[in-house]
MISE-945846 format. One record per residue (C-alpha): z negated, y, x negated. Coordinates in Angstrom, 1 decimal, always signed. Example, Ala and Ser with C-alpha at 12.3 -4.5 7.8 and 13.67 -1.06 7.14 Angstrom:
<sites>
[site [-7.8; -4.5; -12.3]]
[site [-7.1; -1.1; -13.7]]
</sites>
This chain:
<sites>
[site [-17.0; +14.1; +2.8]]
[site [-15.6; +13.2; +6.1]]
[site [-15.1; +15.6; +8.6]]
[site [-16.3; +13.4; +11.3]]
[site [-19.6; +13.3; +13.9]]
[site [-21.4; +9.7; +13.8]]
[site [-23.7; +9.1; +16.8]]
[site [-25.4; +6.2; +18.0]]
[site [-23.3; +6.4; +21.2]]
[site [-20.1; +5.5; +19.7]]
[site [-21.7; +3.4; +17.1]]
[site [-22.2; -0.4; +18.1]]
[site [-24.8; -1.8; +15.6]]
[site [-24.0; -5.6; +15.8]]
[site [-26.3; -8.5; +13.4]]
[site [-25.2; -11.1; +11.4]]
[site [-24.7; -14.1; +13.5]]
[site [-23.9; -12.3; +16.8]]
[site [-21.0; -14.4; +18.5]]
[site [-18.8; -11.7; +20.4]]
[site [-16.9; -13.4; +23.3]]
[site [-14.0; -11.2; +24.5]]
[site [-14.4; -10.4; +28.6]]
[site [-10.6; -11.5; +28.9]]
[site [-9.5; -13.5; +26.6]]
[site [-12.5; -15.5; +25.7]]
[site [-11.3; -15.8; +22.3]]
[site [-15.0; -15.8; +20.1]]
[site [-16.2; -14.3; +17.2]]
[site [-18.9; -14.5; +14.6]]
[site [-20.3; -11.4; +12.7]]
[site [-20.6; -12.2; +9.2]]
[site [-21.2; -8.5; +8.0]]
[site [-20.8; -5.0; +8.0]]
[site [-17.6; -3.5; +6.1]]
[site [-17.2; +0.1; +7.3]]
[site [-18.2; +2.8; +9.9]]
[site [-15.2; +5.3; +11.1]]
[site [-15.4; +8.1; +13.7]]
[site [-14.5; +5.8; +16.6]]
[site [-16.7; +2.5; +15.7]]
[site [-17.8; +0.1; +13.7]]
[site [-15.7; -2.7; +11.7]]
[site [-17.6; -5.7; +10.5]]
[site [-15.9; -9.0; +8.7]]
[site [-15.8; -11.4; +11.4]]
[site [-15.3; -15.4; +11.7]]
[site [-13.1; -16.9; +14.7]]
[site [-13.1; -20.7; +13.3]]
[site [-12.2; -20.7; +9.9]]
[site [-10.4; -17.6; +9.8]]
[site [-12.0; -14.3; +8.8]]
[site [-11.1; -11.3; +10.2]]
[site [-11.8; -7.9; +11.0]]
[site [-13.3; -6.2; +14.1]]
[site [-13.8; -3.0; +15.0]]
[site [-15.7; -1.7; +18.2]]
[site [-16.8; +1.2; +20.1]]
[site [-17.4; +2.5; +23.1]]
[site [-14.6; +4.9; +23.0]]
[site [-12.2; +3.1; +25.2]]
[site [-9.8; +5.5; +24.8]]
[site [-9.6; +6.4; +21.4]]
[site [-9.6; +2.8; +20.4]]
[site [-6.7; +2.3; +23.0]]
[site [-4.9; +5.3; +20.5]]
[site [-5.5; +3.2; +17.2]]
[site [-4.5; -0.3; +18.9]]
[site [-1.1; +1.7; +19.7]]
[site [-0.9; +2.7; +16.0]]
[site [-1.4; -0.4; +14.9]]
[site [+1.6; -1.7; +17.0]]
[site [+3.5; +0.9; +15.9]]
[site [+2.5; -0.2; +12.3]]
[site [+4.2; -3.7; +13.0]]
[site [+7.5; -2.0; +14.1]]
[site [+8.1; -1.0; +11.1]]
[site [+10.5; -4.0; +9.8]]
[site [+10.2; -5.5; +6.5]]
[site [+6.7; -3.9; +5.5]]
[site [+3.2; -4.8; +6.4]]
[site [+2.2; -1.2; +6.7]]
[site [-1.9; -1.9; +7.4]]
[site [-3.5; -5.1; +8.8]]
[site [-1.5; -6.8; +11.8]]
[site [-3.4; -6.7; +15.1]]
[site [-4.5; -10.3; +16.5]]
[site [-6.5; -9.6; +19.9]]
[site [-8.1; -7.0; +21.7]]
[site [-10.9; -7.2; +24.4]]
[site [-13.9; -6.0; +25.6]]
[site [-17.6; -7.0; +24.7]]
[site [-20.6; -6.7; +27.4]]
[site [-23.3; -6.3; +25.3]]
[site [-26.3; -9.0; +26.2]]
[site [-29.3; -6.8; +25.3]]
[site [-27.8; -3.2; +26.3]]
[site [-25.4; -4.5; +29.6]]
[site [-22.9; -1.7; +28.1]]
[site [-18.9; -2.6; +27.9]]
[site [-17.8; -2.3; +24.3]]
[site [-13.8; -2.0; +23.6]]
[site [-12.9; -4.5; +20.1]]
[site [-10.1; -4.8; +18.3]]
[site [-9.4; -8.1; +15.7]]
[site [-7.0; -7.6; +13.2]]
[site [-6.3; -9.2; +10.0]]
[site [-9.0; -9.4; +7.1]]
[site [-7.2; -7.6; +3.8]]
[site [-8.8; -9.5; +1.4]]
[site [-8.6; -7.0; -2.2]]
[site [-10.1; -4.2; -4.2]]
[site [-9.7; -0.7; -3.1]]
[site [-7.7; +1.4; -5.0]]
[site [-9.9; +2.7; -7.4]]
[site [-11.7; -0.4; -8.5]]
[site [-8.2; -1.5; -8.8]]
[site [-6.9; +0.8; -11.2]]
[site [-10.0; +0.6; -12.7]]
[site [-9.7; -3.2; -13.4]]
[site [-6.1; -2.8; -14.2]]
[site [-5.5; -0.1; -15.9]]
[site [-3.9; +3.3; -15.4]]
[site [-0.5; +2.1; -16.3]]
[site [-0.7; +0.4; -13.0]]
[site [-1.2; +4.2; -10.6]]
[site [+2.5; +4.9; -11.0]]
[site [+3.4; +1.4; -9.9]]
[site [+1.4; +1.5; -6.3]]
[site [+1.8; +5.4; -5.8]]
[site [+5.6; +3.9; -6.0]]
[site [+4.6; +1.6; -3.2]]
[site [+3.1; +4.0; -1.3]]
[site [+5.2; +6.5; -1.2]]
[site [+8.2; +3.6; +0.3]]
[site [+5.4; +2.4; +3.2]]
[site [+4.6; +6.2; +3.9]]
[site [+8.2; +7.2; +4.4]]
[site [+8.8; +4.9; +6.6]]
[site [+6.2; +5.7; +8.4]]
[site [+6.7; +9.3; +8.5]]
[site [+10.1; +8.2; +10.1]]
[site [+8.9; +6.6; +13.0]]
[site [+6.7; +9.8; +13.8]]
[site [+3.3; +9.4; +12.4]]
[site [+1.3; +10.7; +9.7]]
[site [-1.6; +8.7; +8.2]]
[site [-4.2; +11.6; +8.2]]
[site [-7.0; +10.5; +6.8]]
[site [-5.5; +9.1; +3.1]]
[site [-8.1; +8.2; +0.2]]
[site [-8.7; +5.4; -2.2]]
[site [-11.1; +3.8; +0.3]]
[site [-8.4; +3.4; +2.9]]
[site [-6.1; +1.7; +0.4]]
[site [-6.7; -1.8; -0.6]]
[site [-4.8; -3.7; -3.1]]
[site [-4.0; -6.9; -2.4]]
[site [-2.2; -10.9; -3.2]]
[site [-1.3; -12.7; -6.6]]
[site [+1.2; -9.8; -7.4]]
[site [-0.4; -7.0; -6.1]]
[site [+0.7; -4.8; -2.7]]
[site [-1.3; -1.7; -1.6]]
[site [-1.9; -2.3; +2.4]]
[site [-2.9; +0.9; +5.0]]
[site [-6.2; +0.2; +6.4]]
[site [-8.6; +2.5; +8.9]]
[site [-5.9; +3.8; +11.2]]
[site [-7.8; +5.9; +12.9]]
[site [-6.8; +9.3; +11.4]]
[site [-3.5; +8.8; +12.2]]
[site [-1.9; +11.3; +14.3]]
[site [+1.7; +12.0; +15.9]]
[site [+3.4; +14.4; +13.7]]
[site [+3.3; +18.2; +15.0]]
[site [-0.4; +17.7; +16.6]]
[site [-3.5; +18.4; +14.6]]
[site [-5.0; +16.1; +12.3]]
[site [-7.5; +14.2; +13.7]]
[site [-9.6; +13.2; +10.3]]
[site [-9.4; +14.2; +6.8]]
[site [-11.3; +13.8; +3.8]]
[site [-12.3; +17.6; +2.1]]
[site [-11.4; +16.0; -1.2]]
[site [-8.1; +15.3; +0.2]]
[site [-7.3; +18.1; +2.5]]
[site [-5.1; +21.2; +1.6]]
[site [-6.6; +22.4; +4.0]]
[site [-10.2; +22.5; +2.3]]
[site [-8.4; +23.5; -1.1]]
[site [-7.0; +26.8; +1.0]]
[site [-3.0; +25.3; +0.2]]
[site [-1.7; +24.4; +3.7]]
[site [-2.6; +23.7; +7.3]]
[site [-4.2; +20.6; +8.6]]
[site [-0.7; +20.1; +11.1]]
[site [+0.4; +16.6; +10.6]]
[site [+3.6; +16.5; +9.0]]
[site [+4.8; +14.2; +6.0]]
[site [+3.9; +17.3; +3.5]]
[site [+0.3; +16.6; +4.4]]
[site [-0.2; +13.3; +3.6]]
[site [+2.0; +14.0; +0.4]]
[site [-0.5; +16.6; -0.6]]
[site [-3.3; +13.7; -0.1]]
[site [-1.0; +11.4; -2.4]]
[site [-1.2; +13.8; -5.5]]
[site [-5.5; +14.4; -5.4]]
[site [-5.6; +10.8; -5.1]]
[site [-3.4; +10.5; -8.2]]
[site [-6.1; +12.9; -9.3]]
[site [-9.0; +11.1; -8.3]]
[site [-7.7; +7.7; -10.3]]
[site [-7.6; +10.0; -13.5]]
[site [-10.9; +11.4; -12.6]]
[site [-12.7; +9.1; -10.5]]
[site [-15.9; +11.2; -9.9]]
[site [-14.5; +13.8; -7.2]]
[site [-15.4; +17.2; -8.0]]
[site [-15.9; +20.2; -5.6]]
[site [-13.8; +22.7; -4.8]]
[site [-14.7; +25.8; -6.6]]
[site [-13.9; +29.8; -6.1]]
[site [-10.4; +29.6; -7.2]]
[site [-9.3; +25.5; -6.2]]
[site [-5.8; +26.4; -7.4]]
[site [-6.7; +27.4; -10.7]]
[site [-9.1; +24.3; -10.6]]
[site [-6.5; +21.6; -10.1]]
[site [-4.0; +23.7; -12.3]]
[site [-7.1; +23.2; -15.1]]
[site [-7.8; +19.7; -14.0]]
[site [-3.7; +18.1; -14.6]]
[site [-3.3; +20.3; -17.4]]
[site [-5.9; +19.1; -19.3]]
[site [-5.5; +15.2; -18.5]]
[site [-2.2; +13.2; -20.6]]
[site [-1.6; +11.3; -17.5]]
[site [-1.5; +13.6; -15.3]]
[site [+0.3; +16.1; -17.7]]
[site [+3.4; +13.9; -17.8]]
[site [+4.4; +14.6; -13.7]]
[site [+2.9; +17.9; -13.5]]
[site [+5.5; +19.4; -12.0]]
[site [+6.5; +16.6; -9.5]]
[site [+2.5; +16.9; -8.5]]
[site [+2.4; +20.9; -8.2]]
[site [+6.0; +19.9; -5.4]]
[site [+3.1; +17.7; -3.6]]
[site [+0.5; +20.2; -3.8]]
[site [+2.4; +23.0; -2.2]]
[site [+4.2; +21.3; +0.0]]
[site [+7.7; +21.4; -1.0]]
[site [+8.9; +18.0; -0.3]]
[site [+10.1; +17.1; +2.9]]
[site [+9.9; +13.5; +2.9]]
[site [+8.1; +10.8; +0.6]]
[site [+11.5; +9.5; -0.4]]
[site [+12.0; +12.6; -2.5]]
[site [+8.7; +12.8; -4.2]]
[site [+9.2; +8.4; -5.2]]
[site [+12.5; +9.4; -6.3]]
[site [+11.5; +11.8; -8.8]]
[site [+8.8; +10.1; -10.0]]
[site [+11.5; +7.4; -10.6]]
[site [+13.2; +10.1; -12.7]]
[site [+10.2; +10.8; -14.7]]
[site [+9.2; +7.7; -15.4]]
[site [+13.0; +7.4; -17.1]]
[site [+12.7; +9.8; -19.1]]
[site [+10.7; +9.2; -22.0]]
[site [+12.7; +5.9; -22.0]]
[site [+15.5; +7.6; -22.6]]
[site [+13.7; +9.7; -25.3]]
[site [+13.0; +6.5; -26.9]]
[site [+16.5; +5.4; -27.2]]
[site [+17.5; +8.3; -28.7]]
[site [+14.9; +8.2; -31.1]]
[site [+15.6; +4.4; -31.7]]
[site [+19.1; +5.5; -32.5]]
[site [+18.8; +8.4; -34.5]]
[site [+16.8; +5.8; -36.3]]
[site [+19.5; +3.2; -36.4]]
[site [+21.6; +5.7; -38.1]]
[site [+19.2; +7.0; -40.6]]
[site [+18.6; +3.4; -41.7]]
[site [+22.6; +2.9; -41.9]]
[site [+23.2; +6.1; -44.0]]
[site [+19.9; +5.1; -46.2]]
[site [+21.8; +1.8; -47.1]]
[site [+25.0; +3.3; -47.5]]
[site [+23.3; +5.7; -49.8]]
[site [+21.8; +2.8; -51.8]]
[site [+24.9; +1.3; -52.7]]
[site [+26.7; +4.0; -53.8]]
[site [+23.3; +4.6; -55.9]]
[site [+24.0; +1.2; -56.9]]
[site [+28.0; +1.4; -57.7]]
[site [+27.1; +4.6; -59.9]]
[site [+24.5; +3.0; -61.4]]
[site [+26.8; -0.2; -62.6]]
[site [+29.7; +2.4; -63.9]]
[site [+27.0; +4.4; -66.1]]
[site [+26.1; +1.1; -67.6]]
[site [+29.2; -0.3; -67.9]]
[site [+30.3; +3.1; -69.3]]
[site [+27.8; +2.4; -72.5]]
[site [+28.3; -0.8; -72.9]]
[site [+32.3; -0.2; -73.7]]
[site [+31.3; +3.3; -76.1]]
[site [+28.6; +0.7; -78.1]]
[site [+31.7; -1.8; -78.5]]
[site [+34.3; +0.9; -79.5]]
[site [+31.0; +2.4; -82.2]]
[site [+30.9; -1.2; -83.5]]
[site [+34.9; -1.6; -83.7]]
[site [+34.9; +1.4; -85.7]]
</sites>
């Protein structure tokens, strides 16, 4: 659940086919469909040519002013594409209601979310994008944001080898101020294990349930004890079992940054490797002492005969 209010006065209810023409810029879009409804607006799939993209609007001038700024922000970050890249951003007077809607157009992520990802791909595949994540989030968190609002649906997974993209920036707040959305599911603060300040920690917290949530995909509600619950929950699952401890860190908030959760999950994930070595090797010199056993079984063998054959010539001498 959301913990967001959806009115129809923020809510711009557009129908397939609608062109949009931007008050300033002029630039034109066609509404193909419907692909998501956050606390600020609406974002439909949109056509400007032959390019698809996506466009969200409201009549929240102002907050949509604060997630246009993010989004900028997103494309300072050098050498990542954090979430989609921003292309225009206008205002709409609508025909029928003569009210000024405020749009944003960025780029269409074309891919599954995460959980019909990991779903498709396997669960050998979660460790490889929370990997991912955990890079695009710390570099983030470093130039003084925290995402807010992270879940599965605000993930998508996309291109030929895949790359998890940010979308639905609107959660994401300034670190030290409140945080603006969350998810209950995802919240420490709903599971009674932190506040709802925005600091890395939160969003590291969020990173864990939804390591969670692609073990158990139908979410589950918090119950008396949610500590005891989660405990229960990773104990209980082989997946999850393996970085119990580096998810308990997340949970209560003992990381500072990202970088130190990816890097011991990088540690983890080398571990049973080098278990397998050594098992590989203690193997290797089992077989080695198995052979050298076998020929000395082998050498004794030939003396012992050899042995019988020379007393049944000295028996027939004599």
């Amino acid at each position: 659940m959301v913990m967001t209010m959806y009115t129809s006065n923020n809510l711009c209810n557009i129908r397939t086919g609608t062109v949009i023409q931007g008050k300033w810029h002029k630039h034109r879009y066609e509404i193909i469909k419907q692909l998501g409804k956050g606390a600020n607006g609406v974002v439909y799939l949109a056509k400007e040519g032959r390019t698809f993209v996506a466009l969200k609007i409201s009549n929240q001038a102002t907050a949509m002013m604060s997630e246009v700024n993010v989004l900028k922000r997103f494309s300072e970050v050098q050498g990542v594409a954090l979430g989609p890249c921003l292309l225009d951003v206008d205002d709409w007077i609508h025909p029928q209601e003569k009210k000024i809607y405020s749009f944003y157009v960025m780029e269409y992520i074309e891919g599954d979310d995460l959980l019909t990802f990991i779903q498709k791909r396997g669960k050998e595949w979660i460790i490889v994008i929370i990997l991912q994540l955990l890079g695009d989030l710390h570099k983030l968190h470093e130039k003084g944001w925290v995402f807010g609002d992270l879940k599965p649906e605000n993930l998508i997974v996309s291109g030929k080898v895949p790359k998890v993209r940010l979308i639905d920036v609107g959660g994401t707040t300034i670190r030290g101020r409140a945080i603006k959305e969350f998810t209950e599911f995802f919240d420490r603060g709903y599971w009674g294990m932190g506040t709802r300040k925005a600091e890395p920690s939160y969003d590291l917290f969020a990173v864990a349930m939804i390591m969670i949530n692609m073990c158990y995909p139908k979410r589950f509600e918090r119950k008396e004890n949610g500590r005891e619950q989660l405990r229960l929950m990773i104990s209980s699952h082989p997946y999850l079992k393996t970085y119990e401890k580096i998810l308990w860190r997340a949970l209560d908030g003992k990381y500072t940054c990202a970088y130190e959760m990816r890097k011991e999950l990088l540690q983890c994930m080398q571990q049973p490797s080098m278990q397998t070595e050594k098992k590989r090797g203690e193997r290797v010199v089992h077989v080695k002492e198995k052979k050298k056993f076998r020929w000395v079984e082998t050498m004794f063998l030939f003396v012992c005969v050899l042995f019988m054959y020379v007393v049944y010539l000295y028996v027939q001498i004599l």
